[in-house]
BAZA-71272 format. One record per residue (C-alpha): residue number from 1; y, z, x. Coordinates in Angstrom, 2 decimals. Layout:
// residues N
+------+---------+---------+---------+
: resi :   north :      up :    east :
+------+---------+---------+---------+
:  NUM :       Y :       Z :       X :
...
+------+---------+---------+---------+
// end
This chain:
// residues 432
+------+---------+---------+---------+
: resi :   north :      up :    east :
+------+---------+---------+---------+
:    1 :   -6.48 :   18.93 :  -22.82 :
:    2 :   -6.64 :   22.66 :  -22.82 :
:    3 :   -6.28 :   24.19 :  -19.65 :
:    4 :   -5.76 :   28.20 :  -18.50 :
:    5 :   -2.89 :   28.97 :  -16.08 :
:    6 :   -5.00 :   28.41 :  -12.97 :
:    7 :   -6.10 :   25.42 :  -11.72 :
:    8 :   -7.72 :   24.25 :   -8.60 :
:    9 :   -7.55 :   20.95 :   -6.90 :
:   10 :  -10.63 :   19.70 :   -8.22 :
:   11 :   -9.36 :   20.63 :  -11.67 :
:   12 :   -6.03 :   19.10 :  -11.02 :
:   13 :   -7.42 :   15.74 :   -9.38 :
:   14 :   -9.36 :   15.47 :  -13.06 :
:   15 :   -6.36 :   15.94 :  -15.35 :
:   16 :   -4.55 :   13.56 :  -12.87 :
:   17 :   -7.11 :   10.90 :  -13.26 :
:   18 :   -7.38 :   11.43 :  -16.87 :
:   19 :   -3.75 :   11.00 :  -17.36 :
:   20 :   -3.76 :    7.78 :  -15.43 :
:   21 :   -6.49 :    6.66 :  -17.64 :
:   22 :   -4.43 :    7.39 :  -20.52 :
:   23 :   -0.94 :    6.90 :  -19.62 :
:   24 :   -1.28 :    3.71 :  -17.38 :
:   25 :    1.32 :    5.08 :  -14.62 :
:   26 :    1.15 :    4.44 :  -10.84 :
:   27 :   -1.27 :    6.78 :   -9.09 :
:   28 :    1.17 :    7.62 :   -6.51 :
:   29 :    3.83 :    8.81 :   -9.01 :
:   30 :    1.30 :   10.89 :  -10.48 :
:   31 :    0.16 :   12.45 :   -7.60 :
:   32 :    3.91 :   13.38 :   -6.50 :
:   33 :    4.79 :   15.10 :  -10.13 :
:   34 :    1.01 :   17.13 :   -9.82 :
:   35 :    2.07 :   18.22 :   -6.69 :
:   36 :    5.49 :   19.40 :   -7.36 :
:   37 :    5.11 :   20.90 :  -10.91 :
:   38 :    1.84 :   22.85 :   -9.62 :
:   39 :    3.53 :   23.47 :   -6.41 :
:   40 :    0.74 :   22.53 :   -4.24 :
:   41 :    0.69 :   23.20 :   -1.10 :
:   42 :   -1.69 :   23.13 :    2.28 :
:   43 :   -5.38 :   22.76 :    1.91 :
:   44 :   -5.05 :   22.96 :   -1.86 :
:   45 :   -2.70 :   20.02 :   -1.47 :
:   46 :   -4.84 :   18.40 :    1.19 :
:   47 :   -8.12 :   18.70 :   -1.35 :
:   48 :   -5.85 :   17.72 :   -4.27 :
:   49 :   -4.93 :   14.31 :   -2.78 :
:   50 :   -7.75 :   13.54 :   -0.75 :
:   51 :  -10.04 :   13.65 :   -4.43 :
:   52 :   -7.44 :   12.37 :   -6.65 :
:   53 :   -6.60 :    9.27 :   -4.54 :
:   54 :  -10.40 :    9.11 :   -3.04 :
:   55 :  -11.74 :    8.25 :   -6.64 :
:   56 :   -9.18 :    5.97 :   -7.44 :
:   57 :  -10.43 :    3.89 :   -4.39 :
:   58 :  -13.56 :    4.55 :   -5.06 :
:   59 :  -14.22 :    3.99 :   -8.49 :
:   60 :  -16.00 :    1.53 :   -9.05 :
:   61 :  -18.80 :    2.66 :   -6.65 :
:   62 :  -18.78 :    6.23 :   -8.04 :
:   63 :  -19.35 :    4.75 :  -11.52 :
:   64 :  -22.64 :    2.47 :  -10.45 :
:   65 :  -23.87 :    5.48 :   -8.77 :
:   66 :  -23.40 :    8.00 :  -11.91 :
:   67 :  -25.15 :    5.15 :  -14.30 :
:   68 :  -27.99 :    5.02 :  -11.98 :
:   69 :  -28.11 :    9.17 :  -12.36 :
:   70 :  -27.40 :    9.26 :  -16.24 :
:   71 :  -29.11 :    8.17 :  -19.46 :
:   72 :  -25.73 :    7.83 :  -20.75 :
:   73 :  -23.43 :    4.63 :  -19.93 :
:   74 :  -20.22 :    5.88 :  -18.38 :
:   75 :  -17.99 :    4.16 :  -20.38 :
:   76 :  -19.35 :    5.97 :  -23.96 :
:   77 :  -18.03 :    9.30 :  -22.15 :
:   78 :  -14.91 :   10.38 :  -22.39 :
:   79 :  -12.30 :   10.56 :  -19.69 :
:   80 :  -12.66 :   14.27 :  -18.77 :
:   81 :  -16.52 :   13.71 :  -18.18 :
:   82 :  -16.11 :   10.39 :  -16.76 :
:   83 :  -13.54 :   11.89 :  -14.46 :
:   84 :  -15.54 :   15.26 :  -13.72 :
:   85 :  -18.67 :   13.29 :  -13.22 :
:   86 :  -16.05 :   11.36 :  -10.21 :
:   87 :  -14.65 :   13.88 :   -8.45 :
:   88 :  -17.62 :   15.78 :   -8.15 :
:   89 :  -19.84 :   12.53 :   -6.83 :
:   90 :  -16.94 :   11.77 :   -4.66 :
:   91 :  -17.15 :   15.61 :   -2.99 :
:   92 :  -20.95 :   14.80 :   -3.10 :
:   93 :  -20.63 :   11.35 :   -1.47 :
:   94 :  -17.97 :   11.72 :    1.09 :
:   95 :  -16.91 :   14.87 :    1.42 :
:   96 :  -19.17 :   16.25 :    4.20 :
:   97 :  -16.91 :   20.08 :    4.31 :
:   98 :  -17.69 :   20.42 :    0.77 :
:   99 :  -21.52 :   21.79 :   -0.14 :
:  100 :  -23.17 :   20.09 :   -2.69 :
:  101 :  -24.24 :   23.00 :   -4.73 :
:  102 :  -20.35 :   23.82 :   -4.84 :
:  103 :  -19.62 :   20.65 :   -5.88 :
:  104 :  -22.63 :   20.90 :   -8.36 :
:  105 :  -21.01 :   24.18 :   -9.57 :
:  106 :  -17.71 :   22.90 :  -10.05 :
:  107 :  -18.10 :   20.18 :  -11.91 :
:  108 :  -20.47 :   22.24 :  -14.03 :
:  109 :  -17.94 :   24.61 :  -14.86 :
:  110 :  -14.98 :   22.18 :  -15.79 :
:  111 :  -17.38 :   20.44 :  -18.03 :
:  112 :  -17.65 :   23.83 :  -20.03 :
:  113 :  -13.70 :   24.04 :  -19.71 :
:  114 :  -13.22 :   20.72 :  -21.05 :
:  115 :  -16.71 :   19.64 :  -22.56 :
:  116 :  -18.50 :   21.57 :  -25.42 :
:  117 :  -21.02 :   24.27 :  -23.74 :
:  118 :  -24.12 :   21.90 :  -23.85 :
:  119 :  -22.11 :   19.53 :  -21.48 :
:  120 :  -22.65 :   21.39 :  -18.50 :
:  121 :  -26.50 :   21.05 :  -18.33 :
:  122 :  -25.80 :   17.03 :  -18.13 :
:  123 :  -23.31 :   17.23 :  -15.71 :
:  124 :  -25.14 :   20.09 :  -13.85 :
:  125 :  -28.40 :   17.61 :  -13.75 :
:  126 :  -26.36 :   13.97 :  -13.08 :
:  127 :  -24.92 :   15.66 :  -10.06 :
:  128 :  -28.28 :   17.60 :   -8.81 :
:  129 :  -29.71 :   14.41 :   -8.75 :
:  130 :  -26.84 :   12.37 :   -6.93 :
:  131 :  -27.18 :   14.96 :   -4.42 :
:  132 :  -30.70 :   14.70 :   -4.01 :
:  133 :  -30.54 :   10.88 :   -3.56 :
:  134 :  -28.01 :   10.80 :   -1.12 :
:  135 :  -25.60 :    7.79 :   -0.71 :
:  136 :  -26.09 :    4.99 :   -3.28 :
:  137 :  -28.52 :    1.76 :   -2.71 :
:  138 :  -26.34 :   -1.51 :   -3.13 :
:  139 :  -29.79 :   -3.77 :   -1.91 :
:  140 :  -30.67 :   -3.46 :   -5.86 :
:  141 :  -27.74 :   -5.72 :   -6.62 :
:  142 :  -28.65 :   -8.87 :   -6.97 :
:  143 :  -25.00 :  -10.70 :   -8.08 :
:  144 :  -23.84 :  -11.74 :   -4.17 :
:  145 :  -19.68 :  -11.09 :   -6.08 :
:  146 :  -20.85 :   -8.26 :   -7.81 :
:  147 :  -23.09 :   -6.86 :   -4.57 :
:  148 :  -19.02 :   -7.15 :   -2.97 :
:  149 :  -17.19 :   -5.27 :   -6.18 :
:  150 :  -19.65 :   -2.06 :   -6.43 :
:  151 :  -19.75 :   -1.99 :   -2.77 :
:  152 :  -16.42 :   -1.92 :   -1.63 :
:  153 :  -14.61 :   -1.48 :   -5.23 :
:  154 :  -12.90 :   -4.20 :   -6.07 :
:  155 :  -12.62 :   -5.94 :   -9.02 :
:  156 :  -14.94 :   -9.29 :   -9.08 :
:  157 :  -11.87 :  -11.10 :   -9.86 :
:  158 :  -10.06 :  -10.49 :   -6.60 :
:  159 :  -13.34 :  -10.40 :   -4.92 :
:  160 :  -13.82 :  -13.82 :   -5.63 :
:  161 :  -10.29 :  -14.98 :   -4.43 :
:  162 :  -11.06 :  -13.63 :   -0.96 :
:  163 :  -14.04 :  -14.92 :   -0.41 :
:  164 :  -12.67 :  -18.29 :   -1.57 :
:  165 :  -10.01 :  -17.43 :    1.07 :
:  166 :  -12.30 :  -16.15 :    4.11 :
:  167 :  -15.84 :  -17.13 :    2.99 :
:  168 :  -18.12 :  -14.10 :    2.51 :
:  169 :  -18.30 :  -12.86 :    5.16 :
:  170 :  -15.24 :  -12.94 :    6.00 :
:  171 :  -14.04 :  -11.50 :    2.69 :
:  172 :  -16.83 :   -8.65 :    3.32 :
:  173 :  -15.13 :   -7.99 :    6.54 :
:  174 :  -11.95 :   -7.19 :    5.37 :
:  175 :  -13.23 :   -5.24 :    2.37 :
:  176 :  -14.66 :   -2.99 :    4.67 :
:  177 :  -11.52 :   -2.36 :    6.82 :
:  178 :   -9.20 :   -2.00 :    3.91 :
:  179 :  -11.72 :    1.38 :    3.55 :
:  180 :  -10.96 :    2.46 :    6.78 :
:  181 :   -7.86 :    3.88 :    7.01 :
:  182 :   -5.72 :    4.30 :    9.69 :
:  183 :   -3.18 :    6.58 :   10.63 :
:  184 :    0.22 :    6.35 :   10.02 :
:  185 :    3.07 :    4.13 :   11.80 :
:  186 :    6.42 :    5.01 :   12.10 :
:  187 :    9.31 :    2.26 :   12.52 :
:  188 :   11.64 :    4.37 :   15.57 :
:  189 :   15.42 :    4.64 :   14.40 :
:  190 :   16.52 :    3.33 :   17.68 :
:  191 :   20.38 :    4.27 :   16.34 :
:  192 :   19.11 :    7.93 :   17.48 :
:  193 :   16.53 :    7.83 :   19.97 :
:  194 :   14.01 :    6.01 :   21.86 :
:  195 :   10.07 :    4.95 :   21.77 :
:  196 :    9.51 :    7.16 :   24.43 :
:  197 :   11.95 :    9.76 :   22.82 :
:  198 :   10.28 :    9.95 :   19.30 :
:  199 :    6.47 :    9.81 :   21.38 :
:  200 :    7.82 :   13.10 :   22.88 :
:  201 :    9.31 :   14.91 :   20.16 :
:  202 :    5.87 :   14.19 :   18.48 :
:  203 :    3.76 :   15.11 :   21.32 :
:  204 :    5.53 :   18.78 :   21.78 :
:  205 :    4.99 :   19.06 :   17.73 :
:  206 :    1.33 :   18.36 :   18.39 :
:  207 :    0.98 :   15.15 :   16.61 :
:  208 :   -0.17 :   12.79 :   18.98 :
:  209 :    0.60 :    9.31 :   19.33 :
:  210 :    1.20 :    5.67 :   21.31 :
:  211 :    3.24 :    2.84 :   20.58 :
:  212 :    1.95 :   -0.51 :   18.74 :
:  213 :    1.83 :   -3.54 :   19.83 :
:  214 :    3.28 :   -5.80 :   16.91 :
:  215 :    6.91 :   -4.30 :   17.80 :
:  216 :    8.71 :   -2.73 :   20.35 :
:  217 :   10.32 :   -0.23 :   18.20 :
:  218 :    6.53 :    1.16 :   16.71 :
:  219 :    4.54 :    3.96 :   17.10 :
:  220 :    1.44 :    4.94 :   15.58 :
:  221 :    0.03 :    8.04 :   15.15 :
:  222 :   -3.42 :    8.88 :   16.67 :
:  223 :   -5.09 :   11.28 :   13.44 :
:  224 :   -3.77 :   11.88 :    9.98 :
:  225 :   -1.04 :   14.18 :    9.63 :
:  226 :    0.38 :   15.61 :    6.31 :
:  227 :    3.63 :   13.11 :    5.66 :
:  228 :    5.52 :   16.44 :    4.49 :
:  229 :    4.74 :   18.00 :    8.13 :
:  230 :    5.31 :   14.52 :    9.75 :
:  231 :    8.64 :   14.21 :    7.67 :
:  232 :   10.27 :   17.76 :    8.66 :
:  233 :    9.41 :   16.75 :   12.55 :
:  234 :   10.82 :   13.07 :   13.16 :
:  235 :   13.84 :   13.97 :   10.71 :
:  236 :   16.17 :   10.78 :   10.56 :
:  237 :   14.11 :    9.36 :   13.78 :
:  238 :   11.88 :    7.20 :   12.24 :
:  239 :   10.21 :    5.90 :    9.06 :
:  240 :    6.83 :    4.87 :    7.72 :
:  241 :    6.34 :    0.80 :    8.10 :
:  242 :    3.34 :   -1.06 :    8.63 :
:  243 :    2.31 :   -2.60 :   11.95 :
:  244 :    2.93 :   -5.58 :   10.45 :
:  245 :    6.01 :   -5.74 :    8.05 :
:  246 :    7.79 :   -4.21 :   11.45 :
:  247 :    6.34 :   -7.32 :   13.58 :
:  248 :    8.20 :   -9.61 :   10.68 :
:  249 :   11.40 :   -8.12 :   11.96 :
:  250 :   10.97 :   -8.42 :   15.50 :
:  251 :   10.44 :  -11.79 :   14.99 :
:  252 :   14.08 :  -12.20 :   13.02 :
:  253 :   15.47 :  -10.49 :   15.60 :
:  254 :   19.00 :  -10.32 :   14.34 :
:  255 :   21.95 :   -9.17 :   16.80 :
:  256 :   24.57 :   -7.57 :   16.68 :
:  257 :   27.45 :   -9.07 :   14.96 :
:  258 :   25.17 :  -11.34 :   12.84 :
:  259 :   25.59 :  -11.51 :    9.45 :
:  260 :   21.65 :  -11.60 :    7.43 :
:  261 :   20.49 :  -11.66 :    3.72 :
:  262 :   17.79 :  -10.02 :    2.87 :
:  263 :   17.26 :  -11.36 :   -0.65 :
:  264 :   14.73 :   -9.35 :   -1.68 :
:  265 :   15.13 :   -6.12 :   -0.55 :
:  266 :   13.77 :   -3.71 :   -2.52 :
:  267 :   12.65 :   -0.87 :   -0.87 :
:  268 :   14.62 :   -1.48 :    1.97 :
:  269 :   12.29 :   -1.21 :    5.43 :
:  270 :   13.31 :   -4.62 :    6.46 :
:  271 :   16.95 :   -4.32 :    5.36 :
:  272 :   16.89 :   -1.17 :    7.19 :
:  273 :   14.96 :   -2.08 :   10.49 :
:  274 :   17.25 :   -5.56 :   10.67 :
:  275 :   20.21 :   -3.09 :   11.02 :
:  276 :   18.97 :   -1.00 :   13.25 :
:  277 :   17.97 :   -3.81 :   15.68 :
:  278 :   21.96 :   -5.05 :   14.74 :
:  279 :   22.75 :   -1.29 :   16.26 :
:  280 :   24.92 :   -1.10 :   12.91 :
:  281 :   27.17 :   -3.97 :   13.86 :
:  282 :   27.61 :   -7.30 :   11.67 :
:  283 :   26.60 :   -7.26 :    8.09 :
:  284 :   23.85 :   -7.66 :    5.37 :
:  285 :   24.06 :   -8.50 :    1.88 :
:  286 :   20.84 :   -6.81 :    0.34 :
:  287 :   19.87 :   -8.51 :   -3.11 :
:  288 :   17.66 :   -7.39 :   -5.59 :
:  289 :   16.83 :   -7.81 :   -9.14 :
:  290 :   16.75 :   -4.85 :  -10.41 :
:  291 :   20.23 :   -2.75 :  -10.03 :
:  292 :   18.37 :    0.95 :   -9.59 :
:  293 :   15.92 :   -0.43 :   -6.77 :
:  294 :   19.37 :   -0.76 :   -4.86 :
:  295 :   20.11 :    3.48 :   -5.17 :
:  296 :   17.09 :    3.83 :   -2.83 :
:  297 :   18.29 :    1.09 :   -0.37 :
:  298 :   21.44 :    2.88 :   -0.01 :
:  299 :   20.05 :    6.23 :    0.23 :
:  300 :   18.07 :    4.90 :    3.33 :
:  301 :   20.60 :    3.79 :    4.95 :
:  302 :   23.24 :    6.51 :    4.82 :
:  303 :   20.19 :    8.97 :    6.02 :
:  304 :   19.72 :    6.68 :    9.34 :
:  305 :   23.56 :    6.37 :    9.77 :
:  306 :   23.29 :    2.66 :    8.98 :
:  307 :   26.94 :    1.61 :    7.36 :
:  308 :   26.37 :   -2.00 :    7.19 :
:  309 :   24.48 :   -2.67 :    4.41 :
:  310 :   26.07 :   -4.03 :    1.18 :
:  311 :   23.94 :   -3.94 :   -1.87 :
:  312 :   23.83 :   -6.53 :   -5.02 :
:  313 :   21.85 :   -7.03 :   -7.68 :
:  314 :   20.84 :  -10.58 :   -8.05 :
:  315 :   18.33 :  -12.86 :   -8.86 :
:  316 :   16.65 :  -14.78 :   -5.54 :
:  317 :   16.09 :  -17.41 :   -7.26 :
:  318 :   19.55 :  -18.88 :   -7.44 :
:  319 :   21.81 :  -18.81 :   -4.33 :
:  320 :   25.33 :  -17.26 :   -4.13 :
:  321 :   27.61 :  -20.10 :   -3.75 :
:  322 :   29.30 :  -17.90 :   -1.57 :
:  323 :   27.24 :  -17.47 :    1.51 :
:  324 :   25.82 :  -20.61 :    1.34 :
:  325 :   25.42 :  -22.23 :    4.82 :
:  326 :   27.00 :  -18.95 :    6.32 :
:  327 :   24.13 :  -16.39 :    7.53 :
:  328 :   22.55 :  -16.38 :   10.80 :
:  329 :   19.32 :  -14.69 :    9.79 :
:  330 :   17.69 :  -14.46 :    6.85 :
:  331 :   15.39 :  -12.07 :    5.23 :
:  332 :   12.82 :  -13.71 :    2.64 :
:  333 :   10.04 :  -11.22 :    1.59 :
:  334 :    9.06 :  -12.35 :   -1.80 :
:  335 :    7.08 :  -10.84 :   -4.74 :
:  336 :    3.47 :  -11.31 :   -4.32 :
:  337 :   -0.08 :  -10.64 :   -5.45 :
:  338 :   -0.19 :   -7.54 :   -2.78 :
:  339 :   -3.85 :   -8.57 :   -1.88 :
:  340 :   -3.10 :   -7.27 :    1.95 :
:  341 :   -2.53 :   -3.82 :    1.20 :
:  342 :   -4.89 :   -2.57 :   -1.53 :
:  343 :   -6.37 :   -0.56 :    0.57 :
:  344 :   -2.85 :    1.68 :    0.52 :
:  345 :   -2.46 :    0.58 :   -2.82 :
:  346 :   -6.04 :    1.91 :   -4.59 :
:  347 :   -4.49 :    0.95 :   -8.30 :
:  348 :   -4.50 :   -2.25 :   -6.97 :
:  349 :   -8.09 :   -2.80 :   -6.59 :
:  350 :   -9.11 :   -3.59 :   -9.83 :
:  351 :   -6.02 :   -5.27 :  -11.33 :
:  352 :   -6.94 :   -9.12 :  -12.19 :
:  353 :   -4.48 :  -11.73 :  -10.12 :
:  354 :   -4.31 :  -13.59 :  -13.83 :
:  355 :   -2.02 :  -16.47 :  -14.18 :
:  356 :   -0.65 :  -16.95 :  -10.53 :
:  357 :    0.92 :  -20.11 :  -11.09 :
:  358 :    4.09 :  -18.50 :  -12.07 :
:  359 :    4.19 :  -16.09 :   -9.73 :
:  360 :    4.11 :  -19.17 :   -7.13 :
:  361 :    6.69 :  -21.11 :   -8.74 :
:  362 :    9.27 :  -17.90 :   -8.06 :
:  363 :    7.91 :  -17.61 :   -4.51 :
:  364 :    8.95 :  -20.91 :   -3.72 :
:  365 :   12.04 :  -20.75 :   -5.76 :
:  366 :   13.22 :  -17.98 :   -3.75 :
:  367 :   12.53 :  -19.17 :   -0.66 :
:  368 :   14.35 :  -22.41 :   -1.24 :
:  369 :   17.22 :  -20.98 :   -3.03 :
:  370 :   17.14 :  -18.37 :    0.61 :
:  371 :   17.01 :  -21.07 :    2.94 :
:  372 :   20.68 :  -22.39 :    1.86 :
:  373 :   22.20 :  -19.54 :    3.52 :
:  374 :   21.32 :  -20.80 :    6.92 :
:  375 :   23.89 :  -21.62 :    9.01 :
:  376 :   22.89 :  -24.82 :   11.38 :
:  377 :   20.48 :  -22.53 :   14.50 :
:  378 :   20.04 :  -19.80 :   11.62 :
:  379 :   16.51 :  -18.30 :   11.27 :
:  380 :   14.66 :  -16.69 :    8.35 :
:  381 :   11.81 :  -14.88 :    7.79 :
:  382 :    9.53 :  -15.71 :    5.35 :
:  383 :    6.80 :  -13.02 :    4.51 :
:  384 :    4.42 :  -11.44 :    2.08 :
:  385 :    2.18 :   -8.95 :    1.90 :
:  386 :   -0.86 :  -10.72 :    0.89 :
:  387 :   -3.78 :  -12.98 :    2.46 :
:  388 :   -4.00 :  -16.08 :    0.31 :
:  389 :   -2.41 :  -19.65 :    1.61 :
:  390 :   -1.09 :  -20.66 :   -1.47 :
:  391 :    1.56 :  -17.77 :   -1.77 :
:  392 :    1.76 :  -17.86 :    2.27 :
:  393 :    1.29 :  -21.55 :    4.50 :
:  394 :    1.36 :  -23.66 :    1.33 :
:  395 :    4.83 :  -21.93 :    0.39 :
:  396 :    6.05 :  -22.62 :    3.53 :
:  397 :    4.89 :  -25.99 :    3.12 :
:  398 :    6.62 :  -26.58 :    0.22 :
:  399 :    9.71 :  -25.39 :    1.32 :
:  400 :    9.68 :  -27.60 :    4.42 :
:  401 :    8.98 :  -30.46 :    1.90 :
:  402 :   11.79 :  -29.42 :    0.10 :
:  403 :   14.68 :  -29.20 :    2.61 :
:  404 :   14.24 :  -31.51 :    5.78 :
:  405 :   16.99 :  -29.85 :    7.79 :
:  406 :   14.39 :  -26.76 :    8.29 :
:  407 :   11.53 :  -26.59 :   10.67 :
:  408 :    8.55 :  -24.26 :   11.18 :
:  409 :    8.37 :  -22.25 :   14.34 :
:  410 :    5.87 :  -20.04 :   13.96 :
:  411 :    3.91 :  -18.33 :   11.61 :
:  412 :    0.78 :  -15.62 :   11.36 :
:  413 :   -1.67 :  -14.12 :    9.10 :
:  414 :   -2.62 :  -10.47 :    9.33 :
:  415 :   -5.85 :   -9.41 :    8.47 :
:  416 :   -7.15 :   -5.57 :    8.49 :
:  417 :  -10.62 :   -6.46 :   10.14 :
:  418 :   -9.14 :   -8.67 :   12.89 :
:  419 :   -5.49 :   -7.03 :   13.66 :
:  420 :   -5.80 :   -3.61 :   12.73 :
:  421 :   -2.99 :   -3.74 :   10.07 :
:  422 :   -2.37 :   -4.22 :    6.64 :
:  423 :   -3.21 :   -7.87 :    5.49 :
:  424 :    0.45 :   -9.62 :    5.87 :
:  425 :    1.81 :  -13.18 :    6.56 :
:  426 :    5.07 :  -14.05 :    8.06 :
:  427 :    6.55 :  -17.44 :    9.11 :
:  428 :    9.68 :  -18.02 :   11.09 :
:  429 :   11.80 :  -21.06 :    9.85 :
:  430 :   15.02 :  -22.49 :   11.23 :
:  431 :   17.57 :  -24.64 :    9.87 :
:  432 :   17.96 :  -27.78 :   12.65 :
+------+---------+---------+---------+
// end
């Protein structure tokens, strides 16, 4: 794609989007190398992200509303008009600061940029028109699943696993949250300061905000605020975690002294926040598969002054011989389908679950081979970040089947329209 040495942030969002097309990477390591080798910064940054990962999540419904505007099927275009055609409806749609004839204009004039000439009448008249119909009609779709995926965009093959999970409504209800997004939550480094100290160094940066009530070490921040902004404030005083991955680690609660596994730890917010409840006395072996997932663990660690971490790459799914029967808490956060959090996770949305049946075989691998580092009164932590009971209760099950010596004392599901947090599931199990 040819491009001048100029670009906007509608013009960037495009090649970004085309490029994921193409290239099949994660949108979120895209986004980070656009904004770095263009050096974007403030409101062209703000744009830039806000279009780039708004189409993403809203794909799907951007493309129903552009077939019911075009004579042409969107998938016969090619990316860059598919892509302009999205950005543009997505200003059109849901971006209420941007005018629609700018919007019009725009995407009129990239189409010449990266379209022949004649292109820009057809995108100039698709977009005319979405403006002059306003937000799309879903009461034409008659498909009940289908109604669901254009809707809320989601693929039809996860949209059928949650309503199997929650019924339909339920499933719409939770659809509908995971497109409302909430601010951000920090997990406090108590090693440095306080709740109340972190809510004030916020508050006298102007970023408002008020603790959670899934931890005691939580805050949450009251509007969006740029992560670089939010970064050079709270320094090493805090992190990003979800409501709900940090109410998985209040319920460990490991002490200082302990010694915990956390077996797999990959990226290291559990590993992390079980230390900083230890205040960085005891130790934790952090496993995981892959060797260079471990760099980033560490890295954590030595920026909250945490020092007793010790990193490993190993497979869950056997134990160590040597700390069998040994730990006192246990950290058990196992690969799953992720269908809690695609509404952080936009690539996730369309992705088919497939062939889970393997997937559940290594959940419940893991969490056996896990549960023989309990000592006798040990706890662990099962968790994942998903909503459906075979990869959550009926794990939990099966492990329980597995191993008499453990019992069940207490576990939770998460939901987005019901708890205000990413859809999660953690159990706590102890070994008698």
């Amino acid at each position: 794609m040819q491009t001048d040495n100029r670009y906007t942030a509608r013009q960037l969002a495009v090649l970004s989007l085309c490029r994921l097309e193409r290239e099949g990477k994660y949108g979120n390591l895209e986004a980070d190398a656009a904004i770095k080798k263009f050096g974007l910064e403030g409101a062209e940054k703000a744009l830039y992200t806000r279009l780039f990962y708004g189409v993403l999540e809203r794909k799907l419904t951007l493309d129903y509303v552009i077939s019911g505007c075009s004579d042409r099927p969107v998938d016969s275009m090619t990316a860059e008009m598919r892509n302009i055609l999205r950005v543009s409806a997505y200003q059109i749609l849901y971006l209420d600061r941007v005018p629609d004839y700018s919007a019009v204009n725009e995407g009129a004039e990239l189409a010449k940029k990266y379209e022949r000439q004649s292109a820009a009448g057809f995108v100039n008249a698709v977009l005319r028109r979405i403006a002059r119909e306003g937000k799309p009609d879903f009461s034409k779709i008659n498909d009940p699943v289908r109604y669901l995926s254009v809707r809320y965009s989601v693929s039809e093959q996860i949209v059928n696993v949650y309503i199997k999970e929650l019924g339909y409504d339920g499933a719409e209800k939770m659809m509908s949250a995971m497109l409302s997004h909430e601010p951000l939550t920090i997990r406090v480094n108590t090693l440095r300061t306080t709740v109340e100290g972190l809510l004030s160094v916020l508050s006298d940066n102007g970023i408002p905000a008020e603790k959670i009530r899934q931890s005691d070490f939580g805050v949450k921040l009251l509007r969006d605020t740029d992560t670089a902004t939010l970064f050079s404030v709270i320094g090493d005083l805090g992190y990003v975690e979800n409501g709900a991955s940090q109410a998985a680690t209040t319920l460990l609660d490991a002490q200082p002294g302990m010694t915990v596994a956390d077996v797999c730890a990959a990226p290291g917010g559990k590993t992390v926040s079980a230390a900083i409840q230890m205040k960085n006395e005891g130790l934790i072996y952090a496993f995981d598969l892959h060797e260079s997932k471990l760099k980033l663990i560490e890295k954590t660690a030595s920026k909250f002054g945490i020092g007793i971490i010790k990193t490993q790459a190993h497979d869950g799914r056997e134990p160590l011989p040597e700390l069998v029967g040994i730990c006192d808490r246990v950290i058990c956060d196992v690969p799953c389908t992720g269908l809690g959090v695609i509404g952080q996770k936009p690539d996730m949305r369309y992705k088919d679950p497939g062939d889970t049946e393997r997937l559940y075989a290594t959940q419940r691998a893991i969490a056996v081979s896990a549960a023989k580092y309990l000592k006798k009164g040990g706890k662990m932590v099962y968790s994942t970040c998903t909503v459906t009971k075979a990869e959550n209760g009926g794990a939990v099950e099966a492990l329980l089947a597995s191993d008499p010596g453990l019992e069940l004392l207490y576990e939770k599901t998460y939901y987005p329209h019901t708890d205000g947090v990413d859809g999660f599931y953690t159990a706590l199990i102890r070994r008698k």
